[in-house]
C-alpha positions as CSV (number, residue, x, y, z in Angstrom):
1,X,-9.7,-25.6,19.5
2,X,-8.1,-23.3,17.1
3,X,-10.0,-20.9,15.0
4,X,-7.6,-18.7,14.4
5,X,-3.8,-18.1,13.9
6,X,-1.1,-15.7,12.3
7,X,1.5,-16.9,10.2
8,X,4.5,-14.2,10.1
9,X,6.9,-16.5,8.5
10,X,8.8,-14.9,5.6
11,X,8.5,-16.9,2.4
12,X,12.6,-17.3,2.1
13,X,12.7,-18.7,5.4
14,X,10.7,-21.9,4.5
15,X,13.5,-23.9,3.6
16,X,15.7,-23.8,6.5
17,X,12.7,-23.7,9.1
18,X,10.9,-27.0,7.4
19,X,13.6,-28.4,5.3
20,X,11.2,-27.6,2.3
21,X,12.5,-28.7,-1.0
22,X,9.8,-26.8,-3.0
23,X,8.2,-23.5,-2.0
24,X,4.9,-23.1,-3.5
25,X,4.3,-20.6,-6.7
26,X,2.0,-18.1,-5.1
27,X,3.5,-15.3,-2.2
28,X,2.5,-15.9,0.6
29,X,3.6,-13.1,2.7
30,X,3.1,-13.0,6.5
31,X,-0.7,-12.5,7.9
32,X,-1.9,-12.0,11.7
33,X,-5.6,-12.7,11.2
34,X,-5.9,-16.4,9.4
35,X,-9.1,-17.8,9.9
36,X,-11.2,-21.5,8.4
37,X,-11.8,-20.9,4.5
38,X,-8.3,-19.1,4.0
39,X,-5.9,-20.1,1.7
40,X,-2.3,-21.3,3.7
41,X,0.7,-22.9,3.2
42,X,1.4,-26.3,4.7
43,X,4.5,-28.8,4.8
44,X,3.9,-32.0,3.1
45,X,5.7,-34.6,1.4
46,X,4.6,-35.0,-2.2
47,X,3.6,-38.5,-2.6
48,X,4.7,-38.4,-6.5
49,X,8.1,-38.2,-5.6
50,X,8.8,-38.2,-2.0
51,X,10.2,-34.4,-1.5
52,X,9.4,-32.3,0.9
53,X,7.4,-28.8,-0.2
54,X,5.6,-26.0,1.0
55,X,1.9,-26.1,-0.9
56,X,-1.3,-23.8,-0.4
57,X,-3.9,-25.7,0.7
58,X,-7.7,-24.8,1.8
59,X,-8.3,-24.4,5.7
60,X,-11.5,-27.0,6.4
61,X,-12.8,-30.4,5.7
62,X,-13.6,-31.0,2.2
63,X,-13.0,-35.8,1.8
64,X,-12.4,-37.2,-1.3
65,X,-15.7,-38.2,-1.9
66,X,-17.7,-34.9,-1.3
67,X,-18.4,-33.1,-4.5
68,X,-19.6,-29.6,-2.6
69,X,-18.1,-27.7,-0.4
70,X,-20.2,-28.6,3.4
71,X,-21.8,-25.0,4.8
72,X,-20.0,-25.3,7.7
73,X,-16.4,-26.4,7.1
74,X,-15.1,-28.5,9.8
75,X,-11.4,-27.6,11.0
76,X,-10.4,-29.5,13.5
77,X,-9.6,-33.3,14.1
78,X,-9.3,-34.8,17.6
79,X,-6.2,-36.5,18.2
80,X,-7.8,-39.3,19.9
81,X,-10.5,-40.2,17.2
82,X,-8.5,-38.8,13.8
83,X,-7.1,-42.4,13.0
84,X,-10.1,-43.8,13.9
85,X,-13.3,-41.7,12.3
86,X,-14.0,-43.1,8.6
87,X,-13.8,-38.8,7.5
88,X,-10.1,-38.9,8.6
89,X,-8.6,-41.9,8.6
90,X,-6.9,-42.6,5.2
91,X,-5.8,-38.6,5.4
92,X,-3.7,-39.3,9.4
93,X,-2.3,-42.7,7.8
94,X,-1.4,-41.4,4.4
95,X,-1.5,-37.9,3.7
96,X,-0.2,-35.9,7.6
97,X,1.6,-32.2,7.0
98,X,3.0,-28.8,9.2
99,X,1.2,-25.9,9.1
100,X,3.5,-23.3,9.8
101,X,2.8,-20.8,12.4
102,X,4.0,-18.1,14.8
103,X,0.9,-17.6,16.9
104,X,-2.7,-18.8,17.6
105,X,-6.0,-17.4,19.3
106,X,-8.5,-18.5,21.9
107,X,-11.0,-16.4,23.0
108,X,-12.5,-16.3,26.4
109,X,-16.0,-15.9,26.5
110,X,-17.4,-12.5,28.3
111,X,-20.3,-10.4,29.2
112,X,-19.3,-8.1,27.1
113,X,-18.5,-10.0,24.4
114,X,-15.2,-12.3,23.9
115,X,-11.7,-11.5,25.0
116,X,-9.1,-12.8,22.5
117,X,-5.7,-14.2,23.3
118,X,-2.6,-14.8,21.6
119,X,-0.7,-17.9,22.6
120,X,3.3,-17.9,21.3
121,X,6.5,-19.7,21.8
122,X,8.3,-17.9,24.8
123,X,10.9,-17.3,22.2
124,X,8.8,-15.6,19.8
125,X,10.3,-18.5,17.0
126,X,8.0,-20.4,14.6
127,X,6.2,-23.8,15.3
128,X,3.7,-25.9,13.1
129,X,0.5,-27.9,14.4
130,X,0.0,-31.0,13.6
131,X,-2.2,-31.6,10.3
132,X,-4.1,-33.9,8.1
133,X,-4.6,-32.9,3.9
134,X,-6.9,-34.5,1.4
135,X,-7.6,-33.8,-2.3
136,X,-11.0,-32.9,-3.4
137,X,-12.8,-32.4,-6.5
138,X,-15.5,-29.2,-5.8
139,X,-17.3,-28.6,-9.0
140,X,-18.1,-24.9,-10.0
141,X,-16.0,-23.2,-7.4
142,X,-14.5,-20.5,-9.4
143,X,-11.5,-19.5,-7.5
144,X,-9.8,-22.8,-8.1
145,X,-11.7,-23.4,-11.9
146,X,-9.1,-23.9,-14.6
147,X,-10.2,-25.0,-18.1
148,X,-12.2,-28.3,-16.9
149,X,-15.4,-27.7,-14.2
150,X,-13.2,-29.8,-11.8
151,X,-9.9,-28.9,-10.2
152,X,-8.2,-30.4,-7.3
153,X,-8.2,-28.8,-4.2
154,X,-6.1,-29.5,-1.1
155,X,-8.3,-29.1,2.3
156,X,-6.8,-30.0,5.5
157,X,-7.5,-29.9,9.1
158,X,-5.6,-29.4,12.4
159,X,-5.4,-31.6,14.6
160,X,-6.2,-30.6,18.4
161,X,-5.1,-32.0,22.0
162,X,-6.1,-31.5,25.4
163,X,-5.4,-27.8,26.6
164,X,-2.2,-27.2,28.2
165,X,-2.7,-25.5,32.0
166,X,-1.8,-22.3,30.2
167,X,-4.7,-22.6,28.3
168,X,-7.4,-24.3,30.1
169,X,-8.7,-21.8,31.6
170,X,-10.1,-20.7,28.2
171,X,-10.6,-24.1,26.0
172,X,-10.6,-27.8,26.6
173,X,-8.5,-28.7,23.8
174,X,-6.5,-26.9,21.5
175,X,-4.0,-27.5,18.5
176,X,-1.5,-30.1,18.5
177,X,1.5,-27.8,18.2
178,X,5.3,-29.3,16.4
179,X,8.1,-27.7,18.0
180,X,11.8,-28.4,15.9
181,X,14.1,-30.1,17.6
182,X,17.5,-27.8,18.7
């Protein structure tokens, strides 16, 4: 399942790609290496007033009711369980987004270590997977502390599918990718 991925997508370019209504504050310019942790911008619609925008969100699993950040964030949601596990199941029916993206990474595992790969669209052009967001409330974590010890944070998790033949070789399943329509 995807652990890592590159975003090269030029801020300007949100709009027409996603239809975007709102781009997000902060820059986000383009990054090859994005790995679980990082901060990212995803699609969404905003469910105060129904417009589409382009926020930064948190890359792992942080629910609504966990007031700490878990060791190990999880990333990934299985297609065939997300609707159906009590940890995702209000985020796939209420709360699904894009995460934009131009490229993703498996690695196949070595003697010598692990081999990475880069997996893009044959025509180089963007594509978003598939992705659930939540809000949480993390007290004391200073890169998102405003006046109040509590600030919202928006986590999310891709969800994954079974491996294309192009990738099977390397992982069983891998992340549901969003292609736009011609």
């Amino acid at each position: 399942m995807c652990g890592r991925y590159d975003n090269l997508i030029a801020r300007d370019a949100y709009r027409g790609l996603f239809k975007a209504q709102r781009l997000a504050q902060s820059n986000f310019p383009p990054r090859y290496n994005i790995a679980p942790t990082d901060q990212i911008p995803i699609v969404r619609v905003d469910p105060r007033d129904g417009q589409r925008e382009v926020v930064m969100a948190r890359w792992g699993l942080v629910p609504f009711w966990m007031k700490e950040k878990p060791k190990v964030p999880h990333i990934n949601a299985r297609a065939e369980t997300v609707d159906k596990l009590p940890m995702f199941r209000e985020a796939f029916a209420k709360r699904r987004c894009l995460i934009p993206a131009t490229g993703f990474y498996e690695w196949e595992k070595r003697e010598d270590g692990k081999q990475p790969y880069r997996f893009t669209r044959k025509d180089l052009e963007p594509f978003a997977f598939a992705g659930i967001w939540e809000f949480a409330r993390i007290e004391g974590e200073e890169s998102y502390r405003r006046q109040s010890s509590w600030v919202k944070l928006i986590a999310l998790w891709v969800v994954s599918i079974t491996a294309c033949p192009s990738c099977s070789c390397l992982r069983t399943m891998i992340a549901g990718l969003i292609l736009r329509q011609a």
